[in-house]
N, C-alpha and C positions, 0 to 999 in steps of 0.2 A: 724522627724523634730527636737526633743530635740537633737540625738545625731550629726543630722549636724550643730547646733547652738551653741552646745560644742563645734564641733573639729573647729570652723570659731574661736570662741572666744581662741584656742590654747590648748584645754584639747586635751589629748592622748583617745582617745575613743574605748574601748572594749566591744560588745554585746554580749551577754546573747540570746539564741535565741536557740528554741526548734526546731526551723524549720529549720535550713539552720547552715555549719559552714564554708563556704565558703565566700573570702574577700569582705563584703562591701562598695565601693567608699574610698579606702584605709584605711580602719577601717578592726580592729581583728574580727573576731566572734567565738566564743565557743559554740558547741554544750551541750546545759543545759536543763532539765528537773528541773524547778524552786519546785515542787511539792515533788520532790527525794530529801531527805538528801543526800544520796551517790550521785547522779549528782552535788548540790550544792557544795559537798565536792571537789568532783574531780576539779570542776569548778574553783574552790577560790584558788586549787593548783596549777593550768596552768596558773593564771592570775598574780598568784604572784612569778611563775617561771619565765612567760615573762615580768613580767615589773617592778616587784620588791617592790611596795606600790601602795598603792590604795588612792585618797582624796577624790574623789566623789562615790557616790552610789544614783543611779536614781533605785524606784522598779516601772516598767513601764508595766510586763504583764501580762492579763488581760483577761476573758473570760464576757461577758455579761448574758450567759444561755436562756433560753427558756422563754418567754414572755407570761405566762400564770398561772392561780390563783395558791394557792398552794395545793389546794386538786387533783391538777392535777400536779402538781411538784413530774417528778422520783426523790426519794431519790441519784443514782447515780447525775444524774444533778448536786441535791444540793450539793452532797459530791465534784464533779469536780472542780465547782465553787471556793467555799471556799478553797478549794485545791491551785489551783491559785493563788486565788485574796490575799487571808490573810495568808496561810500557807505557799506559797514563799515566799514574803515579812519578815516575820518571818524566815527560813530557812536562806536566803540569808544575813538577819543581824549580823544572827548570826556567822555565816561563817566568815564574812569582817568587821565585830566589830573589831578585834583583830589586824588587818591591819591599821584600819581606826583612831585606837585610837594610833596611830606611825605619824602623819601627822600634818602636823602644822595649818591647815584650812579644816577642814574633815568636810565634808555636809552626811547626809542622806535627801533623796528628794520620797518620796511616791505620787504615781499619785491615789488618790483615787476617789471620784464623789459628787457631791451632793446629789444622791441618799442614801449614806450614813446615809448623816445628816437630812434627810425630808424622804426617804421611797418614792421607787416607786411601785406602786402595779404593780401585775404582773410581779414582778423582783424580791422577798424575797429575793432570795438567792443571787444573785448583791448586792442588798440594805445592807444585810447582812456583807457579806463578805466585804462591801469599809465603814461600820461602823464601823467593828473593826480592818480595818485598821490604822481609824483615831483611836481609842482606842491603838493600837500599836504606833505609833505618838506620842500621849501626855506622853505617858510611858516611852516611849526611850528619850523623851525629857528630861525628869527630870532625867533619868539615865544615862543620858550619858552627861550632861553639865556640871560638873566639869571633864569629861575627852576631852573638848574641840572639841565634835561631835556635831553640829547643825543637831536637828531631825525636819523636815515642812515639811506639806501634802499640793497640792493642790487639791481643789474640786471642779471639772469641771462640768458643767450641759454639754448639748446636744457637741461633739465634733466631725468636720467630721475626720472621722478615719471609718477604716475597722469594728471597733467594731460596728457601727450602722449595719452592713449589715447581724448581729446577729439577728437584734431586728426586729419586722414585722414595715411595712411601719405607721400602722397606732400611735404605739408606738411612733415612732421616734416623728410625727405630736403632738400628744400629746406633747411630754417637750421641742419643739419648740414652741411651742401654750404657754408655761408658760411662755415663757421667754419677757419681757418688751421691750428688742431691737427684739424679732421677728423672730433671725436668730440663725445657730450653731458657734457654738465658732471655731477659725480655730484652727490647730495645730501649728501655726508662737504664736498664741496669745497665748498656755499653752507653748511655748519653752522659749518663752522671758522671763517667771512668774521664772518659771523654772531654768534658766540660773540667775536671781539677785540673787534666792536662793544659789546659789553654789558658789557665787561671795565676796569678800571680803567685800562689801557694806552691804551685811547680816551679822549683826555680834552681835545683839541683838534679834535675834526670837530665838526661838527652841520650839518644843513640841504646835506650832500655824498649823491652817487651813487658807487656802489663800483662797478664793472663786473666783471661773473666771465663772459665771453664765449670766452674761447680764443683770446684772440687778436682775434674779429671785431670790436672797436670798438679803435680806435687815434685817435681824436680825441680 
């Protein structure tokens, strides 16, 4: 939904995607292992072979892991995870930093969670990993704003996406249960959040967390 709400609003839309690199709905795809320095490397040299600069950077993927305590959490899992969730995001900035600081309006855009910021149990290693994302977020912010990069996370509670279909049924019921409106967030409601980020109207945040929770975070 974010990159079809980019290419409606006129952005040139390239993905990133471990699964597939075959054409999406007229959009590029790149086959990338976010996890690999050498795929990231490769990645950031075909994107910038084919299209010559970069303004936006959305890190959008994303593993949930196994929904159970941590004395039962495989050590692979946890390393998977984190792999993904914080160690792409990291790779891939650093790759498209040097791109993105050539641009006259250059966004970094992190989809991190609410479980980040509050801790789901039965998730350490999710919870984890979109914690120090947002710790990667505030950092980039302040280093990167006098080179005219806006770095903002948002942190979504329950969102219907494929990543629920990770978590067991009763999980999912649980951080619907928390949330004040009752419901999951859709993906039109994180694209939109999403899309002002990268938009010339954002021109005072960087190194901020947006909450799109329903309600359940009121701190």
């Amino acid at each position: 939904m974010i990159t079809e709400r980019l290419h409606a609003a006129g952005a040139t839309v390239l993905i990133w995607d471990k699964a597939s690199a075959s054409p999406s709905d007229g959009k590029d795809v790149i086959a990338v292992d976010v996890s690999d320095p050498q795929s990231v490397d490769t990645a950031a040299r075909i994107t910038l072979a084919r299209h010559g600069h970069i303004d936006i950077l959305i890190n959008n993927a994303g593993l949930a892991g196994p929904t159970v305590p941590v004395e039962s959490y495989e050590p692979a899992d946890w390393q998977r995870i984190l792999a993904v969730n914080l160690t792409g995001p990291f790779l891939v900035c650093r790759a498209l930093i040097p791109a993105l600081g050539k641009s006259r309006c250059a966004r970094i855009v992190n989809i991190a969670s609410l479980a980040g910021k509050e801790g789901t149990p039965n998730a350490a290693a999710y919870s984890s990993s979109k914690a120090g994302l947002l710790a990667l977020t505030k950092s980039l912010g302040k280093e990167l704003a006098g080179r005219g990069i806006l770095v903002n996370a948002v942190a979504p509670a329950a969102v219907r996406t494929g990543l629920l279909d990770q978590m067991s049924a009763g999980h999912v019921a649980t951080m619907v249960g928390k949330s004040p409106m009752g419901r999951l967030g859709e993906p039109s409601e994180v694209a939109e959040l999403v899309l002002w980020l990268c938009s010339d109207a954002c021109s005072f945040n960087t190194g901020a967390v947006f909450d799109l929770s329903g309600g359940r975070a009121t701190y």
